[in-house]
C-alpha positions as CSV (number, residue, x, y, z in Angstrom):
1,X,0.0,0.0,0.0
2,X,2.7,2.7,1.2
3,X,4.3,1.4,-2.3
4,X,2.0,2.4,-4.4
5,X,1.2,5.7,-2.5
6,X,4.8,6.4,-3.0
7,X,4.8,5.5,-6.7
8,X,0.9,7.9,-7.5
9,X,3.4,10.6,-6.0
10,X,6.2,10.0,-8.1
11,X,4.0,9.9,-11.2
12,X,2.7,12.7,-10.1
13,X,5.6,15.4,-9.9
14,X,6.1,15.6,-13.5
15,X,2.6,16.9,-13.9
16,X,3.0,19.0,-11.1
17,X,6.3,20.5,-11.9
18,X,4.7,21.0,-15.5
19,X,1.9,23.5,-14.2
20,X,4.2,25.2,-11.5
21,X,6.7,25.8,-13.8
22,X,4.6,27.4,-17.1
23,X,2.1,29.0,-14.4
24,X,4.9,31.1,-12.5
25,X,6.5,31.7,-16.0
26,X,3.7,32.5,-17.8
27,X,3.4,35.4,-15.3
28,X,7.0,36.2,-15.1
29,X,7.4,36.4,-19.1
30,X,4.0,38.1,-19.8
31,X,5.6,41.1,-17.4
32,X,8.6,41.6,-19.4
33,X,7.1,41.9,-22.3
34,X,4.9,44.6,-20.9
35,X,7.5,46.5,-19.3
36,X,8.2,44.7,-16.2
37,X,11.5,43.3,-15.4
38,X,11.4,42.3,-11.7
39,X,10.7,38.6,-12.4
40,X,13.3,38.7,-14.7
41,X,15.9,40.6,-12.7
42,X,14.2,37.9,-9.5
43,X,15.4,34.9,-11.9
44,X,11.8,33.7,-12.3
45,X,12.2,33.7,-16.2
46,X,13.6,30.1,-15.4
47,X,12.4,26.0,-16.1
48,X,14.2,25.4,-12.6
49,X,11.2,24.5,-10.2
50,X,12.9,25.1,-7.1
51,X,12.4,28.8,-8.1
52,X,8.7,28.3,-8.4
53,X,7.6,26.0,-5.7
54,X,5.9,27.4,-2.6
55,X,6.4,24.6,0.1
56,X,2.9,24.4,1.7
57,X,1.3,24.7,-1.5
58,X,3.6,22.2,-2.8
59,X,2.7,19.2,-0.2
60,X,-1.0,20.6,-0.3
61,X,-1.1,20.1,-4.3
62,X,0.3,16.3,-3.7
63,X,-1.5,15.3,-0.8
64,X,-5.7,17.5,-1.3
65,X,-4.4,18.0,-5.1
66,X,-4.9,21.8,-5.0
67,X,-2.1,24.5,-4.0
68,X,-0.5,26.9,-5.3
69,X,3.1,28.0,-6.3
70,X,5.5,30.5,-5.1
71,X,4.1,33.9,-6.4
72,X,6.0,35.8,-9.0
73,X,7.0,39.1,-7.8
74,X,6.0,42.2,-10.6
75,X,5.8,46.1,-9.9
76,X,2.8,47.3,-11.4
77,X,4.2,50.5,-11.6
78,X,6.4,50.0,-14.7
79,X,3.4,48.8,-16.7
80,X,2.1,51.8,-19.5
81,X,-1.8,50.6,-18.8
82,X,-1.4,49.7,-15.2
83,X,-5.0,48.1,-14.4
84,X,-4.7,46.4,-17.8
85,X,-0.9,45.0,-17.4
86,X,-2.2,43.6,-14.0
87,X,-5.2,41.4,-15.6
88,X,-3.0,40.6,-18.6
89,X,-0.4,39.2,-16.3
90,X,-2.2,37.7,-14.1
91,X,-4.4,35.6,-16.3
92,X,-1.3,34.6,-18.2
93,X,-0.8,31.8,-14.9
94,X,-4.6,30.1,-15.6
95,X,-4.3,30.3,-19.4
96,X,-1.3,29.1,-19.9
97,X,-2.2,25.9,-17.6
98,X,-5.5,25.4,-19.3
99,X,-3.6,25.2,-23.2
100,X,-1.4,22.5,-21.4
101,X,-4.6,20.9,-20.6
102,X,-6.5,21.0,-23.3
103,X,-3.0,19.9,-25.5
104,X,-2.7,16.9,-23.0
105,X,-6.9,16.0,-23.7
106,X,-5.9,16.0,-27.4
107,X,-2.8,13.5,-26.7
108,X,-5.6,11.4,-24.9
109,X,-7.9,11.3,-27.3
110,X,-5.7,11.4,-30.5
111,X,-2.3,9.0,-29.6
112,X,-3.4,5.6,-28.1
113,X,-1.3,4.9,-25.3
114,X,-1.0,1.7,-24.4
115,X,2.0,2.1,-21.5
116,X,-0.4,2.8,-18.2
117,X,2.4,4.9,-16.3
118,X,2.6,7.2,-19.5
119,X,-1.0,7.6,-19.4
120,X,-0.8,8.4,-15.8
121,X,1.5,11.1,-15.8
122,X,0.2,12.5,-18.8
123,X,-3.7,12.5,-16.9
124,X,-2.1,14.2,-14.0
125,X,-0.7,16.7,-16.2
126,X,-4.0,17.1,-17.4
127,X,-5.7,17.3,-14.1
128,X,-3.0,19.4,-12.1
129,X,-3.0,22.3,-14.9
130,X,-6.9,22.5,-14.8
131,X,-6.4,22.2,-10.6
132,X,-4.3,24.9,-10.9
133,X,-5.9,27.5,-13.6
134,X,-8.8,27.2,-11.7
135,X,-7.8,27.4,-8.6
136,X,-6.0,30.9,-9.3
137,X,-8.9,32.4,-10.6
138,X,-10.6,32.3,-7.2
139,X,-11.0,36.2,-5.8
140,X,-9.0,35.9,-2.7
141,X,-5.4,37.0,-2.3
142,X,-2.8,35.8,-2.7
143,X,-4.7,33.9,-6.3
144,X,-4.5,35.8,-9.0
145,X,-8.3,36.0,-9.3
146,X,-8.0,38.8,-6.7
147,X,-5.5,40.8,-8.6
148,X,-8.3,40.8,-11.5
149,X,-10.6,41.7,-9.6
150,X,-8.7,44.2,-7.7
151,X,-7.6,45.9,-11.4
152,X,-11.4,46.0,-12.4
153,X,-12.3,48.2,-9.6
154,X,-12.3,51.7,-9.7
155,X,-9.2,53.1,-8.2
156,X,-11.2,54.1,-4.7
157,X,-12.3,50.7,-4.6
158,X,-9.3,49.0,-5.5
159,X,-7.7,50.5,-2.5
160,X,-9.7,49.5,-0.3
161,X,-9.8,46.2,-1.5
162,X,-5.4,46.2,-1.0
163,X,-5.9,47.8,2.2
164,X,-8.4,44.8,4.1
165,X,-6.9,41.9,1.3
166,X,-5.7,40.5,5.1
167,X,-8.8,39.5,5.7
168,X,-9.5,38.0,2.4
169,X,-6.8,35.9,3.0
170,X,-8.4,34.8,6.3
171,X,-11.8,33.7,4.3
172,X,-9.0,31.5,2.2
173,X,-7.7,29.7,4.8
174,X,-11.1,28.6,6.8
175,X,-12.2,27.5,3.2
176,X,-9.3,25.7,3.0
177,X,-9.3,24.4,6.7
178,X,-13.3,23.2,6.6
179,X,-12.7,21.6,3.3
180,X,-15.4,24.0,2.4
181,X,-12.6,24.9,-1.0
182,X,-13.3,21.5,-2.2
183,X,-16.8,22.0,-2.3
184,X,-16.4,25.7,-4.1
185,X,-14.2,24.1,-6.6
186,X,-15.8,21.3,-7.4
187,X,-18.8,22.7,-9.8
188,X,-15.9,25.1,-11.3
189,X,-13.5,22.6,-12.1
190,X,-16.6,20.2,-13.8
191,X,-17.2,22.8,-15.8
192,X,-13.7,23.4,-17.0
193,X,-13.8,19.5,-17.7
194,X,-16.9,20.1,-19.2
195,X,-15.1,22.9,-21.6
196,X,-12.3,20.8,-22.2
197,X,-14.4,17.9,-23.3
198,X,-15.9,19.9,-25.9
199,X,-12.7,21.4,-27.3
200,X,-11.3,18.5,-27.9
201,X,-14.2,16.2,-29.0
């Protein structure tokens, strides 16, 4: 039994590593080109994972299967079109994870694969880029979904929504500690499946 946990977690990590890695860089790339070199200068313009992994939301992806990766750190600031570098940055993370997925359904459904530990890292992939994209979208800091909706605000609002984010976070973690996130992501992520099952059918 402890074998064959051992060996799901070990087929997992490539997966894992995959959305981590093009999530965070995704991010870190999409601010350079608009003017932002602080992910760059950060050395977050990298494949290396150990710059991307965040070590509770590492062991949280592996063990619940949702987490989240080191954030990337940008300044705003050196964008031309603040509020609209913000969004374009920090949708960049959940896109870029749900191409991967939909590019993994097609390798599903188009290449038979008959070698079952293949098949298994390659379903991860699937799952932990869709785990992921979705998961960031959610409005509470530190997920990107709160940046977006932070950058959509009027700039009043969008203050005030920085200045108590503290408490945002708090609503995170009692979602997360009632198991009352699973229950939140579990319509989204069907329907993401649901999406995805349509794309590539």
């Amino acid at each position: 039994m402890k074998g064959r946990v051992a060996m799901d977690i070990l087929l997992s990590l490539p997966g894992l590593f995959v959305a981590i890695i093009f999530h965070e860089l995704a991010h870190g790339y999409t601010a350079y080109k608009l003017g932002d070199n602080t992910a760059k200068d950060a050395g977050r313009l990298t494949i290396n994972p150990l710059k991307h992994i965040d070590p509770i939301g590492f062991i949280f992806m592996l063990v619940f299967k949702f987490g989240w990766a080191k954030p990337v750190p940008i300044n705003p600031n050196n964008f031309k079109k603040r509020k609209r570098d913000t969004i374009l940055v920090s949708i960049a993370g959940p896109l870029i994870n749900f191409i991967i997925a939909i590019i993994m359904g097609f390798v599903i459904t188009l290449i038979p694969i008959k070698n079952s530990i293949v098949f298994q890292i390659i379903l991860t992939t699937l799952w932990y880029n869709i785990m992921l994209g979705t998961f960031n979208l959610l409005p509470f800091p530190p997920l990107d979904g709160s940046k977006i909706v932070a950058s959509l605000l009027p700039v009043k609002y969008e203050f005030y929504f920085y200045k108590y984010e503290k408490y945002f976070y708090i609503i995170l973690l009692i979602l997360i500690a009632t198991d009352l996130i699973n229950k939140l992501l579990g319509p989204i992520i069907n329907f993401v499946l649901n999406i995805l099952i349509r794309v590539i059918t």
